[in-house]
N, C-alpha and C positions, 0 to 999 in steps of 0.2 A: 294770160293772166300771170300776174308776177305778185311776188311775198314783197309787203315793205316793211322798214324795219320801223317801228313806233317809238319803243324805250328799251334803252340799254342801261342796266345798272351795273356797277361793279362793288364788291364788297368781300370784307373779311369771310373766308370759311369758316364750316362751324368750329374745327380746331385752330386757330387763327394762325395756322402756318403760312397760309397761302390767299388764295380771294376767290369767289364763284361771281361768275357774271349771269346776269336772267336778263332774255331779250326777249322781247313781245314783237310780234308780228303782225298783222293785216294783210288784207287780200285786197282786190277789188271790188268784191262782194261782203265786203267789214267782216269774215270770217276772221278770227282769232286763232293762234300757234302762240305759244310761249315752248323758250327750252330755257335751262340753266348750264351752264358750260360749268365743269370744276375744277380749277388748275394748282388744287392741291394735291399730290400722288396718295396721301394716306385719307382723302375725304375721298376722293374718288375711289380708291378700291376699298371705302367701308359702303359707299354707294352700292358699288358695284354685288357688293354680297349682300346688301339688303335686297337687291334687285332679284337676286340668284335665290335669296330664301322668298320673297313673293312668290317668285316664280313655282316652283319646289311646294307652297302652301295650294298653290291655284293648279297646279295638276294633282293633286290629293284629292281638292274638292272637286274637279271633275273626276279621278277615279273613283269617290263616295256615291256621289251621283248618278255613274253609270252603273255601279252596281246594284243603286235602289230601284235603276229604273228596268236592269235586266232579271230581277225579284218582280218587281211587278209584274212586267210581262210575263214570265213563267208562271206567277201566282194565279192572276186577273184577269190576263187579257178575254179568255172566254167568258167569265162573269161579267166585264165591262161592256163589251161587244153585245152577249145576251140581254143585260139592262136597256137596249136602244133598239133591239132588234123589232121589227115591224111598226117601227115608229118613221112619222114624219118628220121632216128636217126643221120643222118649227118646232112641236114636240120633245125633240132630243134636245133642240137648243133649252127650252125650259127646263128642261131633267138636267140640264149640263150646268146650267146658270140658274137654275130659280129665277128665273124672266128677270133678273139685274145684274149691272156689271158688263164685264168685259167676256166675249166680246158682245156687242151688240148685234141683233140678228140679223139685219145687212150684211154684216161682218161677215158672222156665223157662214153664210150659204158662200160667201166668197170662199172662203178655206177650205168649206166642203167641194164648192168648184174645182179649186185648185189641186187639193188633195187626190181627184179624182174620186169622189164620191162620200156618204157618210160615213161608213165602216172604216174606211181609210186615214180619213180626218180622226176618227173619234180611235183610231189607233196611234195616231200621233200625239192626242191630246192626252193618251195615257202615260207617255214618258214624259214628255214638254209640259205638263201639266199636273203633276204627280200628285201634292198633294192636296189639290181639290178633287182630285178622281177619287183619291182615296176615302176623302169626305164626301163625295156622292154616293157611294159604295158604303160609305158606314163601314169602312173597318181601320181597324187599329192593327197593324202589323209590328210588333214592337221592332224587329231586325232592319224593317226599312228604316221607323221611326227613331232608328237609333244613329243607322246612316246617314241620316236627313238631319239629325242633331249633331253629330258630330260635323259636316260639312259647316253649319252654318255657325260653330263654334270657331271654324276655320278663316270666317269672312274677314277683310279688315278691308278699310277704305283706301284704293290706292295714291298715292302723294302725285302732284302736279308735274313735279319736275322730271327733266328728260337726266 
């Protein structure tokens, strides 16, 4: 399978010293690639420190995150785990979801399959799923919730081009 090239543009960079060219690509299966080349040295190394502060913003928001989610596990995990305990795996799925949404109970038994079991699953859905746990659980932790706000103050959409 081979990249074909569709459209090449060429044009002025954003400081008009120089020019960025954007080529589109195609597959054989019409998957799409696009990159932008920038053959300006001062667009490209302000690129480049944009890249360098995304980057720098997005290991923060994973460090916030890990920390909310190693808070909960110290805090929860045996209140979480207790809430399900002697329950059926249909059961936990409602207690988890309020019988709507995601995932759906098909779903549901797969992950516990896979997880190797319900406790297992429902220990993973306590990090990967934090703050719906927290909203099953009815608590308001303000230190996570502060974490959790600050990460997501942290979010921004990332741009197109390579």
């Amino acid at each position: 399978m081979s990249w074909e090239v569709m459209q090449t543009k060429t044009g002025p960079c954003a400081c008009g010293a120089g020019t960025e060219t954007y080529v589109l690509e195609m597959d054989d299966w019409n998957r799409t690639r696009s990159a932008t080349q920038i053959h300006c040295p001062g667009c490209r190394k302000k690129r480049e420190q944009e890249l360098a502060a995304d980057q720098r913003r997005e290991d923060r928001r994973d460090e916030l995150l890990r920390r909310a989610q190693e808070l909960a596990m110290e805090r929860y995990s045996v209140q979480w785990l207790s809430l399900f305990a002697g329950m059926t795996k249909k059961a936990a799925w409602q207690r988890y979801t309020d019988g709507v949404g995601h995932p759906a109970l098909g779903t549901f038994y797969q992950h516990i399959k896979h997880a190797g079991g319900l406790s297992k699953h429902l220990e993973w859905c306590l990090t990967s799923d934090l703050e719906r746990c927290l909203r099953v659980l009815e608590i308001n932790d303000a230190e996570i919730a502060e974490l959790l706000k600050e990460r997501a103050q942290l979010w921004k959409p990332t741009s197109g081009s390579m």
